[in-house]
N, C-alpha and C positions, 0 to 999 in steps of 0.2 A: 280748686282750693284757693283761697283768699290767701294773697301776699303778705307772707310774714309769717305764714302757721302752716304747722306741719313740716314736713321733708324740705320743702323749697324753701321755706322761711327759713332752719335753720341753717342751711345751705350757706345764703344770703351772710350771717353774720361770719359764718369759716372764711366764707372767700373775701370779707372785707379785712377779717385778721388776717387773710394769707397775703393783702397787699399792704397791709400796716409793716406786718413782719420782711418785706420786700424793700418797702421803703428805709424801715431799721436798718436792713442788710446795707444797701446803697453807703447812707448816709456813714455805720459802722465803718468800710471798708475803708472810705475816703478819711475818717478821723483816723482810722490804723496809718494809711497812707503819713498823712499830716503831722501826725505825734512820731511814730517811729521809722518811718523810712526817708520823706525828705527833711524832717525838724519844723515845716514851716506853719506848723499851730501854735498857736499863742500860748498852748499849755500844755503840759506835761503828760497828762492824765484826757482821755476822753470825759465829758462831763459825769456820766453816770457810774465812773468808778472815780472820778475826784469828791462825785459827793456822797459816796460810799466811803470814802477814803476822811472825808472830813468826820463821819458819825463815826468812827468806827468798825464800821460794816463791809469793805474791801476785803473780801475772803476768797478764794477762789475764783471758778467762773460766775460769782454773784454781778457782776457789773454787765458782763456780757448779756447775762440773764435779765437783769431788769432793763437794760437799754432795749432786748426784743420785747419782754411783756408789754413794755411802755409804749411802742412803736406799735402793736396790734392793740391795743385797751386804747389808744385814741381814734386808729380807722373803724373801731366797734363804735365809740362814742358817735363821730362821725357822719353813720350809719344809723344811730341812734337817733340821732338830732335831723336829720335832714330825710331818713328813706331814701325814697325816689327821685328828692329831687336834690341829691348827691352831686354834686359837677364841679371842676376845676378853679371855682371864685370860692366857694363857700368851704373846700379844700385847703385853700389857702389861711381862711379865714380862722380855720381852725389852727393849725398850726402855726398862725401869726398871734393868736391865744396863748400857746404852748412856751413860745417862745417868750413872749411877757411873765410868762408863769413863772419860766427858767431865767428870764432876768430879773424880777422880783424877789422870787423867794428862794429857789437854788440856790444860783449865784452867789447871793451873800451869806447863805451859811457853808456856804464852802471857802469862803473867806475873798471872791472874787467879787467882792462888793455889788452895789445897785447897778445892772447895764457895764458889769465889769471897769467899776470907776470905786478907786479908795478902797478896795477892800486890801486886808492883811496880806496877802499875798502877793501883790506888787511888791514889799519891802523884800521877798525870799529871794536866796542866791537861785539861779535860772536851773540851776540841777536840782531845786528841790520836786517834791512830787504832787504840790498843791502851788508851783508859781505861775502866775499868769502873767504873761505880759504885755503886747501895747491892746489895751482897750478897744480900739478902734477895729484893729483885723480882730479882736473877737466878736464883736457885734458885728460888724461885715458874716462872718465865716460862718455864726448860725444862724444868723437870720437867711444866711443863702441857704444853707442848710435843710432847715425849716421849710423854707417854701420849695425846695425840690421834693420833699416828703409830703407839704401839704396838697400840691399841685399833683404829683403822682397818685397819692388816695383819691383826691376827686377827677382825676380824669379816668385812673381802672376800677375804681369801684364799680362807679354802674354799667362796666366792660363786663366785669366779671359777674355779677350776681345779675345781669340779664336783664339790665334797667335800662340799656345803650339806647332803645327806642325811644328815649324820653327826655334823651339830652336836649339841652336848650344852647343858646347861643352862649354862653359863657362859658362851657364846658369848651 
């Protein structure tokens, strides 16, 4: 059967979303960490419920929810974009995408300005539930972020969907 169709093809994209959702989980845990157990995230709010929180849309476990969809709909993209030849550079590559995405266009309708500079939310008292504060650890803290999600997609992807014979030196 030719890669990609049938049974094993669709195989392929489950186990690419089971390590997007993997990497979501990682990344999730350590922003839980950051925001509410030791304080030391620059913000109040994980991103994907501060920018649920900025539309309106901060409803239950909707934040939790789109931070996983979002975490497996990029290792599908991923997966998408490369096949086979999936590996830990081009992992990154993506999610060094992602993160320009979230510094572009997130970021600032969340009020956390361009690259988390100038937006409305610097001027909020530090208990509100959209402040950010020093710029700098937040672009630090998701860009590391990012690339432990973009680096773990491309190094278990072609673990898991049975590409691992095809890694190349970048992997």
């Amino acid at each position: 059967m030719e890669k990609g169709v049938g049974r094993e093809g669709d195989m392929r994209w489950i186990k690419a979303g089971a390590v997007g959702l993997l990497g979501s989980l990682i990344i999730f845990v350590v922003m839980v960490l950051g925001v509410q157990v030791t304080g030391a995230a620059p913000f109040n709010l994980a991103p994907s419920a501060a920018f649920l929180e900025a539309v309106g849309l901060n409803i239950g476990p909707i934040a939790p929810i789109v931070h996983f969809l979002y975490g497996i709909g990029w290792a599908i993209i991923l997966l998408a974009l490369f096949g086979d030849g999936v590996n830990v550079a081009k992992g990154l590559a993506v999610a060094g995408f992602q993160w320009l995405l979230f510094m572009v266009v997130f970021a600032p309708i969340i009020g956390w300005g361009f690259f988390g500079i100038g937006g409305p939310a610097h001027a909020l008292a530090a208990d509100e539930v959209l402040y950010l504060g020093s710029p700098v650890k937040f672009l630090v803290l998701t860009l590391i972020l990012h690339a432990v999600y973009g680096a773990l997609n491309g190094w278990l992807i072609p673990r898991w969907t049975g590409d691992s014979h095809k890694l190349k030196v970048a992997s």
